[in-house]
Backbone as JSON, one array per atom type, in Angstrom:
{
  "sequence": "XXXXXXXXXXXXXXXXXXXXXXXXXXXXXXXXXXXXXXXXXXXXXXXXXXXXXXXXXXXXXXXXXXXXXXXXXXXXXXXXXXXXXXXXXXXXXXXXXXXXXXXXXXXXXXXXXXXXXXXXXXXXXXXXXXXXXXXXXXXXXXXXXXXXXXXXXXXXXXXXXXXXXXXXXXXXXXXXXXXXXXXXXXXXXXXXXXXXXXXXXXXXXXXXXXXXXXXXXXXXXXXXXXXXXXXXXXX",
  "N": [[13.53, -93.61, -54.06], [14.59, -90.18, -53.22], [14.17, -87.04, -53.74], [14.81, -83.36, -54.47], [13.63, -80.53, -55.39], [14.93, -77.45, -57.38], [13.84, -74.56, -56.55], [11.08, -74.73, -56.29], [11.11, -75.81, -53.87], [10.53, -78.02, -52.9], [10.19, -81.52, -51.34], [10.83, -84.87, -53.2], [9.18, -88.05, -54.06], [10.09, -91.18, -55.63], [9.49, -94.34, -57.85], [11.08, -95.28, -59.41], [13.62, -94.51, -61.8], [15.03, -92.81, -64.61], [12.26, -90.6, -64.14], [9.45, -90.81, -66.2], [9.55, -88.14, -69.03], [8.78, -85.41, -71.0], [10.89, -84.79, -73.75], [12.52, -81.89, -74.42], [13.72, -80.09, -77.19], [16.52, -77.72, -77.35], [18.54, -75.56, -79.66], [21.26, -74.33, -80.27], [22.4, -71.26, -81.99], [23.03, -68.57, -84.22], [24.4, -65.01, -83.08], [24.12, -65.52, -80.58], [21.73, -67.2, -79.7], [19.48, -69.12, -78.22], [17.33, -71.13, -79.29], [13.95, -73.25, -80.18], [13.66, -74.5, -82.04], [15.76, -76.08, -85.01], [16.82, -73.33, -87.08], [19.41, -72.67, -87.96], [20.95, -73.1, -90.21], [23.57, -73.52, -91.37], [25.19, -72.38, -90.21], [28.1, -71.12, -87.41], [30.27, -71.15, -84.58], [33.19, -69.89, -83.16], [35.35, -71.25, -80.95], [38.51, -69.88, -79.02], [40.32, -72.29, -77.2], [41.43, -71.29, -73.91], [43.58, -72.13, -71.47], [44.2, -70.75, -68.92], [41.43, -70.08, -67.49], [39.4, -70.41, -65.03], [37.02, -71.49, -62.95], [34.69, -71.08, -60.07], [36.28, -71.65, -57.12], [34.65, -72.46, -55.31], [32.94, -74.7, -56.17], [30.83, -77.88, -57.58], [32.65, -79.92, -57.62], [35.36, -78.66, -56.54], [34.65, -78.59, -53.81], [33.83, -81.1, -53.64], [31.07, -82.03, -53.87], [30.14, -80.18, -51.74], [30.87, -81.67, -49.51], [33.24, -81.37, -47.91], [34.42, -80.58, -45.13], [35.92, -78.46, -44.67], [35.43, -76.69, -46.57], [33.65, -73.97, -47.87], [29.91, -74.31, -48.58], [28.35, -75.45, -52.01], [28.5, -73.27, -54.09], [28.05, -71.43, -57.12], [26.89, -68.97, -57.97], [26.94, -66.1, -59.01], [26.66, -66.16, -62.34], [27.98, -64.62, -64.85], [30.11, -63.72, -64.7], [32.18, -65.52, -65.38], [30.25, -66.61, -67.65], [31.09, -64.95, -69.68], [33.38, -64.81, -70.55], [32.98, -67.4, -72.32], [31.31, -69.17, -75.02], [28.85, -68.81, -74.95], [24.68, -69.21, -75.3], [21.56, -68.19, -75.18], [18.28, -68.72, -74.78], [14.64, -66.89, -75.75], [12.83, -64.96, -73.17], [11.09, -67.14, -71.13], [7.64, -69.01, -71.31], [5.93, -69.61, -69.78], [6.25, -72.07, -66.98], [8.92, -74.06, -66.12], [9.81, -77.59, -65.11], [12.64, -79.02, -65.11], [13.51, -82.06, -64.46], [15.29, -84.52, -64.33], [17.96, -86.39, -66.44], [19.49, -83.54, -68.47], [20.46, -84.02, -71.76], [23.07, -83.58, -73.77], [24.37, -82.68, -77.58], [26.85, -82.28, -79.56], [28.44, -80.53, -82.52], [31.26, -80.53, -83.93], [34.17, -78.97, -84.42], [38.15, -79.26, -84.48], [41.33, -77.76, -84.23], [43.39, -79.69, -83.15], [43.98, -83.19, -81.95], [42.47, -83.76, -79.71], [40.48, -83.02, -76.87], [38.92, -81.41, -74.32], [35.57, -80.98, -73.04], [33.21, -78.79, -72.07], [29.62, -78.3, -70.5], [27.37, -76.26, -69.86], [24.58, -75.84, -68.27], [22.21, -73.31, -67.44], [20.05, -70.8, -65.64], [18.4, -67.74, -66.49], [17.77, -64.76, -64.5], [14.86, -62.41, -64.67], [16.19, -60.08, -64.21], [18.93, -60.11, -65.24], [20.9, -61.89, -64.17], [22.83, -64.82, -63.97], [21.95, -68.48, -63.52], [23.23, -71.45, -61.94], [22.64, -74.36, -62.9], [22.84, -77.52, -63.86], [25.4, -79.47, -64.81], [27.67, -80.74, -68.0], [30.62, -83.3, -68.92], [32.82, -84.1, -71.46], [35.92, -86.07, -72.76], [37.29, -85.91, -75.53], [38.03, -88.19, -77.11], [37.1, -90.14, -75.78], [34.19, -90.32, -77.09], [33.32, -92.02, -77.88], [30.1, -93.92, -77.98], [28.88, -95.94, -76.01], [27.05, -98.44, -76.82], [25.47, -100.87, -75.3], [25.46, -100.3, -72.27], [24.31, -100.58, -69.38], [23.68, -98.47, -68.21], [22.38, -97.1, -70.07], [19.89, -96.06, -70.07], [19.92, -93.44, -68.64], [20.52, -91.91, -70.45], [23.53, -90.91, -73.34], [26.09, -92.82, -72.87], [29.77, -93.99, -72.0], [32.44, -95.7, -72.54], [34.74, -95.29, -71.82], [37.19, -96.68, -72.42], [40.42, -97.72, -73.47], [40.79, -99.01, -75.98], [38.61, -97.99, -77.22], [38.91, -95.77, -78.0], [38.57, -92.89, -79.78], [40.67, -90.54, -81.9], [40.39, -87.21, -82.26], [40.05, -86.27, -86.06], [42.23, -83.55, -86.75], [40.5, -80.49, -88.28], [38.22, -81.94, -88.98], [35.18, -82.73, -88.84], [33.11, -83.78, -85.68], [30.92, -85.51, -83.83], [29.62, -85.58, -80.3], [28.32, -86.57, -77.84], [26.96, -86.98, -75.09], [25.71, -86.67, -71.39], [24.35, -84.67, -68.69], [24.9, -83.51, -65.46], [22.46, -85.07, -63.04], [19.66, -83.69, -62.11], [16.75, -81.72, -61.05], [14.48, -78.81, -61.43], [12.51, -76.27, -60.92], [11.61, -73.93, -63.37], [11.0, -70.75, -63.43], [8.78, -68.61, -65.24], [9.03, -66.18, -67.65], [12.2, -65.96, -66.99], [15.01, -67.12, -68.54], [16.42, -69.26, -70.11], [20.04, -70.97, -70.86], [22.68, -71.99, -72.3], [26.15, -73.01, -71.88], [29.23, -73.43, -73.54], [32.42, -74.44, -73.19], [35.97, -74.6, -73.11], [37.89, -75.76, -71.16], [38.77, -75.89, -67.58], [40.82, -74.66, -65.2], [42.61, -75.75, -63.03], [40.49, -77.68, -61.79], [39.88, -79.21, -63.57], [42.72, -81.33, -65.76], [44.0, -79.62, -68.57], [43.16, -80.15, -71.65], [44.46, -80.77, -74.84], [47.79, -81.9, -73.16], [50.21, -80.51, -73.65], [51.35, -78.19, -76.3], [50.04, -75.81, -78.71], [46.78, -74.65, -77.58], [43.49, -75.62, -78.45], [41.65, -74.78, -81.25], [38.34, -74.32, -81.26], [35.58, -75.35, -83.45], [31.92, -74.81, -83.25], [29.22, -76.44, -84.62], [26.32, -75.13, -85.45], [23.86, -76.89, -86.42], [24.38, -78.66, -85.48], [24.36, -78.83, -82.59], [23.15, -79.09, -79.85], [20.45, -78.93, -77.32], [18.57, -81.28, -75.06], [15.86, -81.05, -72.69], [14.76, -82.85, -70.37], [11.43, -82.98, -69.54], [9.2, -82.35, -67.07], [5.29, -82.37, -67.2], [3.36, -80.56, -65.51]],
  "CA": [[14.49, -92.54, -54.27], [13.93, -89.02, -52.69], [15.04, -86.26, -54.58], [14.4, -81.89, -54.29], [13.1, -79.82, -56.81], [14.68, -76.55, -56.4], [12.65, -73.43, -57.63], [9.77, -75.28, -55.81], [11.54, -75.85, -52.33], [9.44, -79.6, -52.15], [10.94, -83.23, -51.46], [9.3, -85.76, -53.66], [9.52, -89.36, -54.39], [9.52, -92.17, -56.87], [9.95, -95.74, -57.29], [12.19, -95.69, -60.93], [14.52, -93.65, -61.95], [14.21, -91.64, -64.28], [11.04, -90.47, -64.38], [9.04, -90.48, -67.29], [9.48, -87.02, -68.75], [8.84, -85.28, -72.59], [12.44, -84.37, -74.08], [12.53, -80.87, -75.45], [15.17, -79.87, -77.6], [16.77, -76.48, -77.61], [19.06, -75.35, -80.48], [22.37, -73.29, -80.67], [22.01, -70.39, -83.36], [23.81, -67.63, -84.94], [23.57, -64.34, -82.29], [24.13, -66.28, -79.05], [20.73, -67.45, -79.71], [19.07, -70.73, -77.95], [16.26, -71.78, -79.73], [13.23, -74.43, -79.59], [13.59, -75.24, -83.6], [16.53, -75.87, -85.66], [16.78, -72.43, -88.25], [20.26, -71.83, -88.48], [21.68, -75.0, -91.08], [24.76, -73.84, -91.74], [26.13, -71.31, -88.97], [28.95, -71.74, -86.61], [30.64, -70.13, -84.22], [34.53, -70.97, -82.76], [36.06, -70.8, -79.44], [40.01, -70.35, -78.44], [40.37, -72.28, -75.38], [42.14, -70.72, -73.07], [44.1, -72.91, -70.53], [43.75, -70.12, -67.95], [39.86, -69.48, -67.44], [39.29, -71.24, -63.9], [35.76, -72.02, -62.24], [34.77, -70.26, -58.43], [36.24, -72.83, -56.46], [33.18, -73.17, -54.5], [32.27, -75.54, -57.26], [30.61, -78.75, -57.01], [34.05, -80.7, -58.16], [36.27, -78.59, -55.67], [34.27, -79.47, -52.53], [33.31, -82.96, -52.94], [29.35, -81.71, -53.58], [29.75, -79.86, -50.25], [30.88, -82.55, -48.28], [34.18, -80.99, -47.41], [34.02, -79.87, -43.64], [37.12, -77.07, -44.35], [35.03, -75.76, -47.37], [32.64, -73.37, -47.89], [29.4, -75.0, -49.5], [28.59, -75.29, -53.5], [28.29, -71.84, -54.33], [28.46, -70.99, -58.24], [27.15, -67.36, -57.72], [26.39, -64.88, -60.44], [27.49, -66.66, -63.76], [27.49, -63.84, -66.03], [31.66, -62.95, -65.81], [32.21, -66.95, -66.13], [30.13, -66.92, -69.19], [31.35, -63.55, -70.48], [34.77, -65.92, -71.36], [32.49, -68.73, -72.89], [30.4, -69.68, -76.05], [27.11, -68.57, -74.34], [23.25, -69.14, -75.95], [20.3, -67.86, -74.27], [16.63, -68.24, -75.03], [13.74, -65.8, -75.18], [12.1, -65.72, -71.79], [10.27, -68.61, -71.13], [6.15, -68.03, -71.51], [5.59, -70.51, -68.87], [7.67, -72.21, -65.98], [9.0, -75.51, -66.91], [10.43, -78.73, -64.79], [13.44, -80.0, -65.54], [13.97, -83.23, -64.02], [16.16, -85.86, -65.28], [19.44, -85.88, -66.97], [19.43, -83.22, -69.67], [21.8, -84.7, -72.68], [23.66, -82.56, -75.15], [25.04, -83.19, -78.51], [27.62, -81.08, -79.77], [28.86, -81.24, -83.8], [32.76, -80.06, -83.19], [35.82, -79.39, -85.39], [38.92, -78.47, -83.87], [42.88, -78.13, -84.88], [44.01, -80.92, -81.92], [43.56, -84.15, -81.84], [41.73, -84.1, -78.61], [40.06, -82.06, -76.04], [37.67, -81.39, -73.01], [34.26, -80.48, -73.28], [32.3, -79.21, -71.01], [28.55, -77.81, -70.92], [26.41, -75.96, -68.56], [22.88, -75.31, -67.79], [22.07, -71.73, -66.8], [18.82, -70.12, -65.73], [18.74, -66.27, -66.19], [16.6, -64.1, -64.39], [14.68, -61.09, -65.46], [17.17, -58.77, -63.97], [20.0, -60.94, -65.78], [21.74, -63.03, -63.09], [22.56, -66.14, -64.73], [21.87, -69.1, -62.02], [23.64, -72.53, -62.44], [21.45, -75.5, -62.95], [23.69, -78.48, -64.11], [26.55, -79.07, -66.04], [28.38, -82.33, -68.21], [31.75, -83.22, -69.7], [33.45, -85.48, -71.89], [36.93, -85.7, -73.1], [37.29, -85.7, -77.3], [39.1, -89.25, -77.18], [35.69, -91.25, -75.36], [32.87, -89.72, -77.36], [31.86, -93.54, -78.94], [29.2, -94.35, -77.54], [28.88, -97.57, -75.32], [25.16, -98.92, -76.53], [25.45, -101.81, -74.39], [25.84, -99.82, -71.55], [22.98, -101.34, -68.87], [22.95, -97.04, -68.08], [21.67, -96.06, -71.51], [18.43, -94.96, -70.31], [20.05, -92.16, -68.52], [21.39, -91.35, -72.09], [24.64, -91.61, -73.97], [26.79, -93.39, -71.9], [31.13, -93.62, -72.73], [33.41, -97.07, -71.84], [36.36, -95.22, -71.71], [38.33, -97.95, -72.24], [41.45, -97.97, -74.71], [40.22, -99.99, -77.74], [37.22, -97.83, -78.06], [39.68, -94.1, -78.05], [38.81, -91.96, -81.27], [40.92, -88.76, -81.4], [39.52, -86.2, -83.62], [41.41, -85.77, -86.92], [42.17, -81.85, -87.13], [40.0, -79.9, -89.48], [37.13, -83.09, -89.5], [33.92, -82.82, -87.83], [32.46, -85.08, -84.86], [29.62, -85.62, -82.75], [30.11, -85.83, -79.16], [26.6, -86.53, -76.99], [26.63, -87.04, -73.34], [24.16, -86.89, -70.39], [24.58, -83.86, -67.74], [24.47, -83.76, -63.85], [21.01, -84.98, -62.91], [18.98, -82.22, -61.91], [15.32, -81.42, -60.2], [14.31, -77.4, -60.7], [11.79, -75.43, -61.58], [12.39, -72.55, -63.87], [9.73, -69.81, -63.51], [8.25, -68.45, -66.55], [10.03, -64.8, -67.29], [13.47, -66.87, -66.82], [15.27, -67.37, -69.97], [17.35, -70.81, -70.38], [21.43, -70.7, -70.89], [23.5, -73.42, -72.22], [27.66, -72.61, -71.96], [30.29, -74.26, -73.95], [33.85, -74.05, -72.84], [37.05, -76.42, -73.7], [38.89, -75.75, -70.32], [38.3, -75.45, -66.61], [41.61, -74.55, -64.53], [42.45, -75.93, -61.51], [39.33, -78.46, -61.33], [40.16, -80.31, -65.11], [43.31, -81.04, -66.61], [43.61, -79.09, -69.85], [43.57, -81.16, -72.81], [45.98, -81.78, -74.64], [48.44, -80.85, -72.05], [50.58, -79.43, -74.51], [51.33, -78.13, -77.55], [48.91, -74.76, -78.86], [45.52, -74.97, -77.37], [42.51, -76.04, -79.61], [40.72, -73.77, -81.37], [37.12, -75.16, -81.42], [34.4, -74.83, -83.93], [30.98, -75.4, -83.24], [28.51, -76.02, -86.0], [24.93, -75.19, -84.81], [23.01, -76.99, -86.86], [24.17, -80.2, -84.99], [24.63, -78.2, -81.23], [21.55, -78.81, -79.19], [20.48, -80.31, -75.47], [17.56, -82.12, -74.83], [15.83, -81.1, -71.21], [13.59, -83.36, -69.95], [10.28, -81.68, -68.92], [7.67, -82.71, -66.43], [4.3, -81.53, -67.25], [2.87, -79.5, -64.68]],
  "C": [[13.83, -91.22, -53.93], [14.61, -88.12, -53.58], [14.12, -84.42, -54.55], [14.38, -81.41, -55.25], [13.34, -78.45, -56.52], [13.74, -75.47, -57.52], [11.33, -73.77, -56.73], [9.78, -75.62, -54.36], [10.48, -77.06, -51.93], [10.37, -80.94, -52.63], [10.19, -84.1, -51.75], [10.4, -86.83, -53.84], [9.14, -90.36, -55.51], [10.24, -93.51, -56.47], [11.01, -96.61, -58.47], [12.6, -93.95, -60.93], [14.85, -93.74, -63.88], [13.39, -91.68, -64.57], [10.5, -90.53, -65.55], [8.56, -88.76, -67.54], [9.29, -86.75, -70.96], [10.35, -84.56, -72.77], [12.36, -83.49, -74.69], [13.61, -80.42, -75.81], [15.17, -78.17, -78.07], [18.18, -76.4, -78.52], [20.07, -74.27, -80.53], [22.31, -72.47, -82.12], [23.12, -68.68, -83.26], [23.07, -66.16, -83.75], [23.33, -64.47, -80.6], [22.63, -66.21, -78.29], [20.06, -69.11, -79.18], [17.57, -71.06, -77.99], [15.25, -73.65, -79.65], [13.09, -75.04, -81.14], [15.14, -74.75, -84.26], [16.5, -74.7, -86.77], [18.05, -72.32, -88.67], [21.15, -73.27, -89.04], [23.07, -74.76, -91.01], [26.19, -72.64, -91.35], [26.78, -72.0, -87.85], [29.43, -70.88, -86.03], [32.03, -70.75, -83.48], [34.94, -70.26, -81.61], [37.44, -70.94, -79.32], [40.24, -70.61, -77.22], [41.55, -71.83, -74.85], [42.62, -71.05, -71.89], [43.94, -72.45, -69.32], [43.08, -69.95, -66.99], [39.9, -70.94, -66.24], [37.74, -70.87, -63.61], [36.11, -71.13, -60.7], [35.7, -71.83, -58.23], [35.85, -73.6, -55.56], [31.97, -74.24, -54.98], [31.47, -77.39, -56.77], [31.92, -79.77, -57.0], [34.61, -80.34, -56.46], [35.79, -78.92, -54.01], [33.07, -80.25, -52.26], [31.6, -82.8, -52.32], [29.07, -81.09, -52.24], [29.99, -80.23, -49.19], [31.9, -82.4, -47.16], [34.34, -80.24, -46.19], [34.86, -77.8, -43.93], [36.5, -76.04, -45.58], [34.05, -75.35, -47.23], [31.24, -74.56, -48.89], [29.34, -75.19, -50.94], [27.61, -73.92, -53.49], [28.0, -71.16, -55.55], [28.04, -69.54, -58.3], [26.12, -66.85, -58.81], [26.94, -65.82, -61.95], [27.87, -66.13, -64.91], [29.24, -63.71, -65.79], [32.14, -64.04, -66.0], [32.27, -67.3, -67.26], [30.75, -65.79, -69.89], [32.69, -64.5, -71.07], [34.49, -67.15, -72.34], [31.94, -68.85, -74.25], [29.28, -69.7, -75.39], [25.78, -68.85, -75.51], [22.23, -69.09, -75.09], [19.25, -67.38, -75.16], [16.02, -66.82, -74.82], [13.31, -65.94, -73.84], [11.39, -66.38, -71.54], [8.67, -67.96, -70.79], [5.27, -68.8, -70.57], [6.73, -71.56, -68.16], [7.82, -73.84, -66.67], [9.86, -76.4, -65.06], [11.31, -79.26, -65.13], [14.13, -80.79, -64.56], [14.42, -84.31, -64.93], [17.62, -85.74, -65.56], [19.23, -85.29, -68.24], [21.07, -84.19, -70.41], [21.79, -83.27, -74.13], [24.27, -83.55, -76.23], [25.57, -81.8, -78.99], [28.41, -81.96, -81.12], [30.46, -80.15, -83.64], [33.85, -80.11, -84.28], [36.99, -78.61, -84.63], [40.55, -78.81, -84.21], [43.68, -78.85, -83.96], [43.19, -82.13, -81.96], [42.74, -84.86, -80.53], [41.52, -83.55, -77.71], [38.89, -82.15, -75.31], [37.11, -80.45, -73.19], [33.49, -80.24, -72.37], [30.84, -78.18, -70.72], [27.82, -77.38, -69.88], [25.48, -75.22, -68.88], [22.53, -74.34, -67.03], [20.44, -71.23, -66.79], [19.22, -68.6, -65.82], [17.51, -65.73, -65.72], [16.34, -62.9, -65.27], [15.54, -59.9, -65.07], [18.67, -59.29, -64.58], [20.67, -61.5, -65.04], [21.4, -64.58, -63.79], [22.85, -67.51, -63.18], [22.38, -70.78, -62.45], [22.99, -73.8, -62.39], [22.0, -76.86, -62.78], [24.75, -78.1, -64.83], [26.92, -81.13, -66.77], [29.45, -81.9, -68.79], [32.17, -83.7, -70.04], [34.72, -84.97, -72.64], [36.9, -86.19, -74.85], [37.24, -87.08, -77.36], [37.88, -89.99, -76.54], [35.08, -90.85, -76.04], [32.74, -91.27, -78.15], [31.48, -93.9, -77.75], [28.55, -95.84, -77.26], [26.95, -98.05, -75.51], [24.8, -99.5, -75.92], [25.52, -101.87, -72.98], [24.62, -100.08, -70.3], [22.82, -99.47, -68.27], [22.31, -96.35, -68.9], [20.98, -95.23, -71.06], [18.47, -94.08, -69.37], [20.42, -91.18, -69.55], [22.4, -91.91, -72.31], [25.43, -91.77, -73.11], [28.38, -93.95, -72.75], [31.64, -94.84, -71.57], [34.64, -96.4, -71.17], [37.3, -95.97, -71.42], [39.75, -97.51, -73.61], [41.62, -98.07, -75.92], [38.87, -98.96, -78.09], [37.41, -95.71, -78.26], [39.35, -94.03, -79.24], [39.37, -90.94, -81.19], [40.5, -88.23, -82.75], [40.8, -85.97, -84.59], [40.71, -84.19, -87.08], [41.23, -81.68, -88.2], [38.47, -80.94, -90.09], [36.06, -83.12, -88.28], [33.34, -84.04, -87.0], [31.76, -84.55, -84.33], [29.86, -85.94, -80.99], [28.53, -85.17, -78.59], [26.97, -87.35, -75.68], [25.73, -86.54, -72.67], [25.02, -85.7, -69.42], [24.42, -84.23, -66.72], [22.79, -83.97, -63.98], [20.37, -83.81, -62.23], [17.47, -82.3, -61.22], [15.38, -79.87, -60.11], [13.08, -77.19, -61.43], [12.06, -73.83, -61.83], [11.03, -71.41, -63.94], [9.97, -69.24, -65.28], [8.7, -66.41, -66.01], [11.93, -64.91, -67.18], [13.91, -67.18, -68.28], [16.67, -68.91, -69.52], [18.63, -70.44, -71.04], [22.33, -71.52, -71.29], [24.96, -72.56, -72.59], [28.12, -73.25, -72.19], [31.64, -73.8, -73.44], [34.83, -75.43, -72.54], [38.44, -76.09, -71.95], [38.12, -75.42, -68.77], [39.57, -75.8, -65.23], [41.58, -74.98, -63.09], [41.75, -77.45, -61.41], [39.81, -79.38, -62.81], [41.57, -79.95, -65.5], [42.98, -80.76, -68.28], [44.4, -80.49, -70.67], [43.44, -80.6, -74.21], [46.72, -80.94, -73.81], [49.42, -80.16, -72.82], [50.65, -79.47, -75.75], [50.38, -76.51, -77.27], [47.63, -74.88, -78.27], [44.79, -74.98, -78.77], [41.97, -75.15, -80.11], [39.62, -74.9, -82.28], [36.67, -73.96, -82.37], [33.15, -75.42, -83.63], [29.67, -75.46, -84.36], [26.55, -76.18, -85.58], [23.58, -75.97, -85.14], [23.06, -78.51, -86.03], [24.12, -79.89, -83.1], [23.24, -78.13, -80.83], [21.57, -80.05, -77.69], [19.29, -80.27, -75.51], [17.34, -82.27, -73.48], [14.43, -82.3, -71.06], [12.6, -82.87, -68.83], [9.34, -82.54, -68.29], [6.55, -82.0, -66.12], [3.55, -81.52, -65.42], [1.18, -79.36, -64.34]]
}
């Protein structure tokens, strides 16, 4: 398997997938704070999704990773008026560059007044002049979040049947867990770079909104269970 590392502009290889990597976990906190230790137990913060709020559409979704002759390439840009609509958390600046290869995985602890809704999470570098730069992203819909153990993909992470028999919809007002695996990834983040994770329950155009009707959801997120797990290759 060949695979590019960007940040580092080099094509490397392996002979498994994925690599062996250490899993560091960063933490959602009170302050639109993204921390490397759980402090904040029993802070939360809530989002009204907004059916609206659309994606560039130079996205990887809208042209087919690029492949689309009539489209422009994958583009995501500046990310800062994106997130300005989102549930943003951003680290201090990083005190050394890091690797993230693999599939980061999130877990997200969730209460929301609908019985079911789309989730979806992205991986942001920021520079020192603030330009937030798009890394990965994942998404799962409310209604899959059990978790297929048997899944011969585990050991990319939590992995979802979406089958029928194995639907949970969230009861209103009752907290769940919802953990999934992100786009795989290869970058290096220079040191001075601060790390970005974005929550947001809608993405126009590119996802139907869920539920399609009725009020939109109003999410809560409860930080003490909100955290993604990058996998780091030492350096």
């Amino acid at each position: 398997m060949h695979y590019y590392t960007l940040g580092e502009g080099a094509w490397k290889s392996t002979r498994s997938w994925p690599i062996p990597a250490t899993r560091q976990r960063w933490y959602t906190a009170s302050g639109s704070r993204l921390l490397s230790s759980s402090t904040d137990k029993t802070g939360f913060e809530t989002l009204q999704v907004d059916p609206e709020i659309a994606d560039v559409i130079s996205n990887r979704w809208e042209t087919n990773g690029g492949a689309l002759e009539f489209m422009d390439k994958v583009d995501y840009g500046d990310r800062r008026e994106f997130d300005a609509a989102r549930l943003v958390y951003t680290s201090e600046p990083l005190t050394r560059e890091l690797e993230v290869t693999g599939h980061p995985v999130v877990q997200l602890d969730i209460t929301s007044t609908r019985e079911d809704g789309a989730f979806f999470v992205y991986l942001e570098a920021v520079r020192p002049d603030g330009v937030s730069c798009y890394i990965s992203e994942g998404n799962l819909r409310a209604r899959h979040r059990k978790v297929w153990t048997d899944s011969p993909l585990s050991v990319l992470g939590p992995q979802h049947s979406y089958l029928s028999e194995d639907a949970e919809p969230l009861t209103p007002g009752k907290s769940a867990i919802l953990s999934f695996t992100l786009q795989p990834i290869s970058a290096l983040i220079p040191a001075g770079y601060s790390l970005r994770l974005v929550l947001a329950g809608s993405v126009k155009g590119t996802f139907a909104n869920v539920p399609e009707d009725g009020p939109p959801p109003l999410l809560k997120f409860h930080h003490a269970g909100c955290y993604i797990d990058l996998p780091i290759i030492e350096r």
